[in-house]
BADOLUM-840834 format. One record per residue (C-alpha): x, y, z; residue number from 1. Coordinates in steps of 0.1 Angstrom, whole numbers, plus 5000, padded with zeros to 4 digits. Example, Ala and Ser with C-alpha at 12.3 -4.5 7.8 and 13.67 -1.06 7.14 Angstrom:
residues 2
PT   c1   c2   c3 seq
PT 5123 4955 5078   1
PT 5137 4989 5071   2
***
This chain:
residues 254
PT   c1   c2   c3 seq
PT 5000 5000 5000   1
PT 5016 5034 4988   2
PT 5015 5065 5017   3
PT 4987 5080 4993   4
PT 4963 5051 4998   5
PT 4972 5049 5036   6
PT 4965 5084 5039   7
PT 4934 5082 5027   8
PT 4920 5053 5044   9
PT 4934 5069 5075  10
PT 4910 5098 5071  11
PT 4886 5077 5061  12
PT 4884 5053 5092  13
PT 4891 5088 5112  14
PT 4858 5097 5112  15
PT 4850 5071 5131  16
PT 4874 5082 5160  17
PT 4865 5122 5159  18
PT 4885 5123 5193  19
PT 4918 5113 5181  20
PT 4915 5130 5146  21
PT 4908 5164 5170  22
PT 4940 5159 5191  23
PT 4971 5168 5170  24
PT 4993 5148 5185  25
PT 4968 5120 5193  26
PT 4965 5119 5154  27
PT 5001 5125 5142  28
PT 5011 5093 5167  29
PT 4986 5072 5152  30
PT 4993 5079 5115  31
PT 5032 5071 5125  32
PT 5021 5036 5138  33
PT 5001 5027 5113  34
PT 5033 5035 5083  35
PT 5053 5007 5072  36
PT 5081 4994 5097  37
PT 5110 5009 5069  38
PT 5090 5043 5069  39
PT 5085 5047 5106  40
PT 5126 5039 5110  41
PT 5135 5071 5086  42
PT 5110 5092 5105  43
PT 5118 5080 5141  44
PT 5138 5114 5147  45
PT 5118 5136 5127  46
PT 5094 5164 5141  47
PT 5064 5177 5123  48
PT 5053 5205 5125  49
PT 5014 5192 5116  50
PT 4999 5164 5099  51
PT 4999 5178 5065  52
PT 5040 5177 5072  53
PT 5040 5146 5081  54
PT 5021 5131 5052  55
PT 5049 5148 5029  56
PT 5074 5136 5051  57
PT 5066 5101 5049  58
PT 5058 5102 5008  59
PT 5095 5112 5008  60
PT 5109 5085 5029  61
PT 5092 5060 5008  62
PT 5110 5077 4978  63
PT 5139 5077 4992  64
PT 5135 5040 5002  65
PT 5122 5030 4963  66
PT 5154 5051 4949  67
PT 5178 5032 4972  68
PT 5162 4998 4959  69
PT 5167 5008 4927  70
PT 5200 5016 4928  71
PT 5209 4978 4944  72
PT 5193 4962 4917  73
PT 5211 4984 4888  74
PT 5242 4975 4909  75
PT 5231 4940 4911  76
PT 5222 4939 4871  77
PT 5259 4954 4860  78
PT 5245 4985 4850  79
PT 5266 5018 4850  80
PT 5259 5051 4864  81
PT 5275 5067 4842  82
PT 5255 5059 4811  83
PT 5226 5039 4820  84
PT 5239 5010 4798  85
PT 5253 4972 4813  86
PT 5282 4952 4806  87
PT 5304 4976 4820  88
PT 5310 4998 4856  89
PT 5312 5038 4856  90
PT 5355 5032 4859  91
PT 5349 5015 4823  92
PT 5325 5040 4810  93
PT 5339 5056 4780  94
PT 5317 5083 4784  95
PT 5338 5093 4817  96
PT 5368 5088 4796  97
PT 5355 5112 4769  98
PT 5343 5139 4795  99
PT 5371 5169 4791 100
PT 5397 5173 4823 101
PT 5389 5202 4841 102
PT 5374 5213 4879 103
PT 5339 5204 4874 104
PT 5348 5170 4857 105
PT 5330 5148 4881 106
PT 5308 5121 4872 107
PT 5270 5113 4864 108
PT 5245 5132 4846 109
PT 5256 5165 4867 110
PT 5289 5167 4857 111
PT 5300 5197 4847 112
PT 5275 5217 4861 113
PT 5293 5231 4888 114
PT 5285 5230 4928 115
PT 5255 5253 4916 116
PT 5236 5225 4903 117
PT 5241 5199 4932 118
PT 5208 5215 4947 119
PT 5187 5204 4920 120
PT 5194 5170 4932 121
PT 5175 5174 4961 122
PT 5137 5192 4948 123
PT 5117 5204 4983 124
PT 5087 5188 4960 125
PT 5075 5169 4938 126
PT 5044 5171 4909 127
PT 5031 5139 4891 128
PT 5004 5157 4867 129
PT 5016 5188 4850 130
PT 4992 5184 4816 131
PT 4959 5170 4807 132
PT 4976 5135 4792 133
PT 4999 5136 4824 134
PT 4969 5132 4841 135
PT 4951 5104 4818 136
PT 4983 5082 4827 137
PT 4982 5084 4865 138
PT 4958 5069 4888 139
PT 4959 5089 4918 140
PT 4942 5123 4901 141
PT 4907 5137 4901 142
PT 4899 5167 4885 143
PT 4868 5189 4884 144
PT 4860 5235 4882 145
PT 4858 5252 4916 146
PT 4863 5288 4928 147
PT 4894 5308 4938 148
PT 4892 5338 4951 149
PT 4858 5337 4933 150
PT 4876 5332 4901 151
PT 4863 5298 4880 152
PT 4895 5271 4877 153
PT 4900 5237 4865 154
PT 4918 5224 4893 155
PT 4939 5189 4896 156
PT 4936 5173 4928 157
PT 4965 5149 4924 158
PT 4977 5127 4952 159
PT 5011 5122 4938 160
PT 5024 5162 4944 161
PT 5034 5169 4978 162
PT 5025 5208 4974 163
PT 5000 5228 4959 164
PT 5003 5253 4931 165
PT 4985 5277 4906 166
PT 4997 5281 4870 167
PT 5014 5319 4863 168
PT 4985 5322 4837 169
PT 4956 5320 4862 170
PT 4975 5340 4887 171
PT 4972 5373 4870 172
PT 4929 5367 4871 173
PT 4931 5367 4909 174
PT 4942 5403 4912 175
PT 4965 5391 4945 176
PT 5001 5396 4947 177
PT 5024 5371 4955 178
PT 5049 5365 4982 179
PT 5084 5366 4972 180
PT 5103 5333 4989 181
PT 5135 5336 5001 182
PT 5153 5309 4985 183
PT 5138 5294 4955 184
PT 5111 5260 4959 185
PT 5127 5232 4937 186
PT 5098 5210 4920 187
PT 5106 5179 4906 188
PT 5083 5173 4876 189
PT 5068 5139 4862 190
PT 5096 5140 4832 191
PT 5119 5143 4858 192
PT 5131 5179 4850 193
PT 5139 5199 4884 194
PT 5127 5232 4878 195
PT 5123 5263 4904 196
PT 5097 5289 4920 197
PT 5105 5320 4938 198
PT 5068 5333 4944 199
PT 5036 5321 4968 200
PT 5001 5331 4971 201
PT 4993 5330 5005 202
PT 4953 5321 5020 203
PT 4935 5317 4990 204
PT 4902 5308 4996 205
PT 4886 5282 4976 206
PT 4852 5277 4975 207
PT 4839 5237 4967 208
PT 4798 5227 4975 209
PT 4788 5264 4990 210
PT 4824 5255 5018 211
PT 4854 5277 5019 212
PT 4886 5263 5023 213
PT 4924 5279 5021 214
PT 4949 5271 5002 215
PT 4990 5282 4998 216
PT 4997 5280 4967 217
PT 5033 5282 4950 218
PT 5035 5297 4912 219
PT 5046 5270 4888 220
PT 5041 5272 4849 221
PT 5014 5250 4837 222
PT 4995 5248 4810 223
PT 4959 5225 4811 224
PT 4955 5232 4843 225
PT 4950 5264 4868 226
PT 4957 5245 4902 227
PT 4970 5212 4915 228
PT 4961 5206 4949 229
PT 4983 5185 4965 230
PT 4989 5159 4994 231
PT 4997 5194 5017 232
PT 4965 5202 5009 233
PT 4945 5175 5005 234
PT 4958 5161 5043 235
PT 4950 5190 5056 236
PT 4915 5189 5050 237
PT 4908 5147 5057 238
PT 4904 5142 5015 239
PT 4890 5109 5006 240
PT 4899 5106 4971 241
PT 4883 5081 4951 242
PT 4904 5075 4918 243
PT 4882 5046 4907 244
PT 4848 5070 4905 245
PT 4863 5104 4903 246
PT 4854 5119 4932 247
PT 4868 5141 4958 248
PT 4848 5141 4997 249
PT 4864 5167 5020 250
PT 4857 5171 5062 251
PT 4852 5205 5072 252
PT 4862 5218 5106 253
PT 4821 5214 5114 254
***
């Protein structure tokens, strides 16, 4: 069972506990417990600050955890790092024996790039629907029209992205200014491209079924859609997501 799924029968069953899903810490615990034995172990020192944190944290443990596994098997296969390719190792590889001498020599598809790039190995996100046939492939998205700010937007609610974010497009219709970050917000993006943000619409309200609801949303450029709402959100607010039937059931704090 993928942290998604989890997630969402956690909130599910939750309803049927409304005392522990009220206590914050009562709830975090429980969610912890409940993760699989190798997740729990990379979170056992981590704090969060709530449970919408928590839920990212543990979607990136268990891609950190998938990654590693990968990586012994392509060791285990003979495959290099280098090039992607078998029969040989990386001290073989005749593309590291092509590469030019030189400071930033280094190996693997960074090389080269300087210590400025070494950052985009490490994204503070991730997106698994960026376009309209991005979001035909993947099972864990529902999409549907609702408000911002008053503003009609086709919005994907996409279990896969650990933030939220509104396309640079729709932005500009809302009238609001956004929030200049300090450093910039490194999305990876379902090609695997790292790309960056450096602005935030803080408190949007979004209104679904006559309820309001807020969202922080972080400027990314898109395309087919206006918003994702991600895991961040979606946590935050107990979704149930039902891929299967394409529906969306949110808990409001009444």
């Amino acid at each position: 069972m993928s942290v998604v799924e989890y997630t969402s029968q956690f909130n599910a069953l939750g309803s049927y506990a409304p005392a522990i899903m009220a206590d914050e810490v009562m709830k975090l615990h429980r969610f912890k417990k409940g993760l699989n034995n190798r997740i729990q172990s990379a979170l056992a020192v981590y704090q969060p600050v709530n449970f919408s944190d928590l839920v990212g944290a543990a979607i990136r443990a268990k891609a950190d955890i998938r990654r590693r596994e990968e990586k012994k098997r392509n060791k285990a296969s003979g495959v290099c790092f280098e090039c992607g390719k078998s029969g040989h190792g990386i001290t073989e590889c005749s593309t590291v024996a092509n590469r030019p001498a030189g400071p930033n020599r280094g190996t693997g598809p960074n090389a080269g790039a300087g210590p400025s790039k070494s950052k985009e190995d490490k994204p503070n996100a991730r997106v698994f629907a960026m376009t309209q046939e991005e979001a035909d492939d993947a099972n864990e998205v529902v999409s549907g029209t609702i408000l911002i700010q008053q503003v009609s937007a086709y919005a994907l609610f996409d279990c896969g992205a650990t933030h939220s974010f509104i396309s640079k497009r729709f932005a500009k219709k809302l009238g609001c200014k956004p929030e200049k970050l300090n450093e910039p917000f490194l999305i990876a993006t379902p090609t695997s491209r790292v790309i960056e943000t450096h602005e935030i619409y803080r408190d949007c309200k979004i209104s679904i079924s006559e309820q309001t609801f807020s969202a922080n949303l972080k400027q990314l450029i898109m395309v087919d859609f206006d918003v994702i709402l991600g895991m961040d959100w979606l946590a935050r607010n107990n979704a149930i997501v039902d891929c299967k039937g394409k529906k969306v059931r949110l808990q409001t704090t009444n």
